[in-house]
C-alpha positions, 0 to 999 in steps of 0.5 A, spaced: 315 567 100 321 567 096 324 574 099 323 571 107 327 564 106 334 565 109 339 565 105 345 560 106 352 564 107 357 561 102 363 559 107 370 559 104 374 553 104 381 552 106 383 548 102 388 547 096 385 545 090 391 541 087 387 539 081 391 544 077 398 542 080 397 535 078 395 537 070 401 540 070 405 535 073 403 530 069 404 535 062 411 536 064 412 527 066 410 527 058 415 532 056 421 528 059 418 522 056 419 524 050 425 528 050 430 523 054 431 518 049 432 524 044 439 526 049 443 520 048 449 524 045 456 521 043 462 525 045 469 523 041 474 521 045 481 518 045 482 513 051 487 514 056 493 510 058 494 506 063 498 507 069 497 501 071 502 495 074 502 490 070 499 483 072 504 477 073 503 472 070 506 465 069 504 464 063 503 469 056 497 470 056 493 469 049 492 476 046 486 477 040 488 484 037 484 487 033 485 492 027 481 498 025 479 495 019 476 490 023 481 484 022 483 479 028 490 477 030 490 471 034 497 470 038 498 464 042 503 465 047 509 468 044 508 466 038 507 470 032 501 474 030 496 471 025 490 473 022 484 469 022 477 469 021 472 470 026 469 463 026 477 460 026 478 465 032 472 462 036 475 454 034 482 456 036 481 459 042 476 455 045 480 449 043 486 452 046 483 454 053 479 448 054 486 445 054 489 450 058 484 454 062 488 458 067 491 462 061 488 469 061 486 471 054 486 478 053 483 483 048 487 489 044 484 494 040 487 500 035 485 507 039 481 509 033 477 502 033 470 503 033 467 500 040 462 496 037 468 492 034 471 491 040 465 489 044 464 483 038 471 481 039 469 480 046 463 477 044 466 472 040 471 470 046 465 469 049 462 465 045 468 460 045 468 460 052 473 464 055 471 466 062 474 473 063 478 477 058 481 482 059 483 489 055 490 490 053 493 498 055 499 501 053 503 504 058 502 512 061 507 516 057 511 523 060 508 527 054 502 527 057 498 523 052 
């Protein structure tokens, strides 16, 4: 009985099984998962000079340096430079822009100030309610520096 039943023909199909193709796809999705936070590299650099025009102002802007070591050195107008503390920075140049909010205040960093210093002075600005700081450049030089 068996011997008389017809056997069925096997049709192929044309179809692409994409059942692997997806594995692999999702193998090399983790893959990048896992190394893209491990290729955050840092590149030292010196900044570059400014060629830029200088803005004209009518007033001197108020100027916050800040030194390698960290240090704030606040002038206000033309006056000397003094060093102060970060809390005293914050009191006296929220209390200077509240009575004279068209002053631009500007920002000065050593070359060799770690960013993150920079970045805390700014904050610090911020805290004190200065709308915009600028950042302070030395002009380009011939000798290509």
């Amino acid at each position: 009985m068996s011997m008389t039943r017809s056997r069925r023909k096997l049709k192929l199909k044309n179809e692409i099984n994409v059942v692997p193709y997806i594995d692999v796809m999702l193998v090399l999705l983790i893959i990048f998962m896992v190394t893209a936070p491990l290729l955050n590299l840092g590149v030292d650099i010196e900044l570059p000079q400014s060629s830029a025009q200088p803005i004209e102002q009518q007033a001197d802007p108020v100027i916050v340096e800040v030194t390698m070591d960290g240090r704030y050195y606040l002038t206000l107008q033309g006056a000397d430079p003094e060093e102060l503390a970060a809390e005293a920075l914050v009191a006296r140049v929220g209390a200077f822009v509240r009575n004279n909010p068209q002053t631009a205040v500007l920002i000065a960093g050593d070359r060799r100030v770690d960013y993150g210093t920079i970045y805390q002075g700014m904050v610090l600005l911020q805290n004190a309610g200065v709308p915009r700081v600028g950042l302070m450049s030395a002009p380009a030089t011939d000798s290509g520096n």
